[in-house]
Every structure is written in C-alpha cells, then in structure tokens.
N, C-alpha and C positions, 0 to 999 in steps of 0.2 A: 504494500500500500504506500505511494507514494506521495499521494496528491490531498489524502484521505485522512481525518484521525477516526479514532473511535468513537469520540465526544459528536463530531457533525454525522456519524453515521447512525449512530445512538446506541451503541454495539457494547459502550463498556461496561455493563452489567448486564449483558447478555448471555444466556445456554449458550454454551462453547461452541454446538451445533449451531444455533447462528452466526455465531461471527464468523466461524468459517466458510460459512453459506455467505455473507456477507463479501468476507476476503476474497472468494473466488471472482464474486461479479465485478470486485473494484479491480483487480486484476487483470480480468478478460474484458472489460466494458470502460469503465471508467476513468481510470487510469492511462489506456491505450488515447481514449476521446479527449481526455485532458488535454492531453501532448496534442493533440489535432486542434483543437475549438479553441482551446485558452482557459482560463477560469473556467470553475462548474460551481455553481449552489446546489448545496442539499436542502432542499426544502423537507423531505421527509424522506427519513430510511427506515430502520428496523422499529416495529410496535410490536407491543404486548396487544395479544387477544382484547383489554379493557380498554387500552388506547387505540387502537383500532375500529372498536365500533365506537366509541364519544366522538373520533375524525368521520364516520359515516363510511369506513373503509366494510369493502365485501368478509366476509366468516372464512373467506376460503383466499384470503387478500396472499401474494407473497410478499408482502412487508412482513406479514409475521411470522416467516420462519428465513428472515433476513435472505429473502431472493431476490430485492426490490428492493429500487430507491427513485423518491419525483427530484429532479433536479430542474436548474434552469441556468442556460448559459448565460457567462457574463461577459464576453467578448465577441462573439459572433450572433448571427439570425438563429431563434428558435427554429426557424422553419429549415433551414438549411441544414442545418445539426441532427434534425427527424429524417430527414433525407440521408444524410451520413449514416446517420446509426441503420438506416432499413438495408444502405447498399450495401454496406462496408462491414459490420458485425454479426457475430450472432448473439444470438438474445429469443428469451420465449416471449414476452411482449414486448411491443416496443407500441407507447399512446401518446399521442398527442391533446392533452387536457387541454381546458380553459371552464373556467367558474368565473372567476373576477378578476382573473391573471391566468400566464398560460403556461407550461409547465410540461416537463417529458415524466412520463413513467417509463422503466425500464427495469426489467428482470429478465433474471440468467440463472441458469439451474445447472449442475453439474452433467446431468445426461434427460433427454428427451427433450430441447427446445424447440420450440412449435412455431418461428418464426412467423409471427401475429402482430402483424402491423395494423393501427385502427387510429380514429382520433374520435373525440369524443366533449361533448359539450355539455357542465354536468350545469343543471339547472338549481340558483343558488336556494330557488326555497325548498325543495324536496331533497337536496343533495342527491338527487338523483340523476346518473349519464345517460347519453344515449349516445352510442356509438358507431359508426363507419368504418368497413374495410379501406384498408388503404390497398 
C-alpha cells in the first residue's frame, strides 16, 4: 500500500480478513490508478454491517468485507478515470455514482470478478439507485 493508510481506508480495527481483502484491491486497483490519475479520495472504504446500513449501503455491500472503496479523483475528470478503470483494470464492479456529488465505487475480489460496469443515480430522499449498464 502505497498511496493508502489504514486510517482513510478505515481498515485499522478491522478482521484481519478484511484488511487483506482491502490490501489486495489497493494493490491491484488503487495504487496502480494513483500513479495514472494523481491524487484519489477515499470517500468510503471498509464498514461494519451497523455502519453500513445507517450509510443506506446494500446487506450484501463489499465495503463490508473490505472489497470496496467510493473514491473521487483529485487531479483529473471523474468521467475519464470510469473510463480508465473499465478499459484498463480488473475489478468486479466498477459504478459511476452521483446523489449530490459524484463518486466511483470500485471492488476487487481475489478470484471471480465479474467485470460490471454501471452508473447509477441514487435518488437523495429514498437513498435509493437506479442503475445502467455501461
């Protein structure tokens, strides 16, 4: 982890099983993008099950088994960087959010990624998304 701590990933009381889960995608995903795009924010990485649903995150989210993290670049186009990550990595989702700001989800899993590109517009009084294949 280069670019990365524990503290913005939110990993450092985390089950060992996640931060490894976490390490790998900073690794193969984030780290690799860093050096490409420039800066990243973590807007959200690893939750516990309780912080998970309070943020309105899905039951079956991978933020919570630290697969996943929403970032947003500081140096370059959102849009360009969704484009990058679809051509250029692997990744089991890759989402183009936006609520009231706009924001990449991205998760990476050691074996089975489903290369799932979508974006998705979640609507702010139901915190509910609706989403598009890309």
């Amino acid at each position: 982890m280069k670019y990365f701590s524990e503290k913005e990933l939110r990993i450092e009381n985390a089950p060992e099983r996640v931060k490894q889960n976490m390490k790998l995608l900073v690794e193969e995903v984030l780290d690799p993008l860093r050096e490409k795009v420039g800066k990243i924010k973590v807007s959200s990485g690893y939750r516990d099950p309780v912080y998970n649903a309070r943020e309105g995150g899905s039951p079956t989210s991978d933020h919570i088994t630290g697969c996943a993290t929403d970032i947003v670049p500081l140096e370059s186009d959102i849009d360009d960087v969704f484009a990058l990550l679809i051509r250029e990595f692997k990744y089991n989702q890759v989402i183009l959010e936006k609520k009231n700001t706009r924001w990449i989800h991205i998760s990476y899993k050691k074996e089975g990624n489903k290369q799932e590109a979508k974006t998705a517009i979640v609507n702010p009084k139901t915190n509910k998304a609706t989403y598009k294949n890309v």
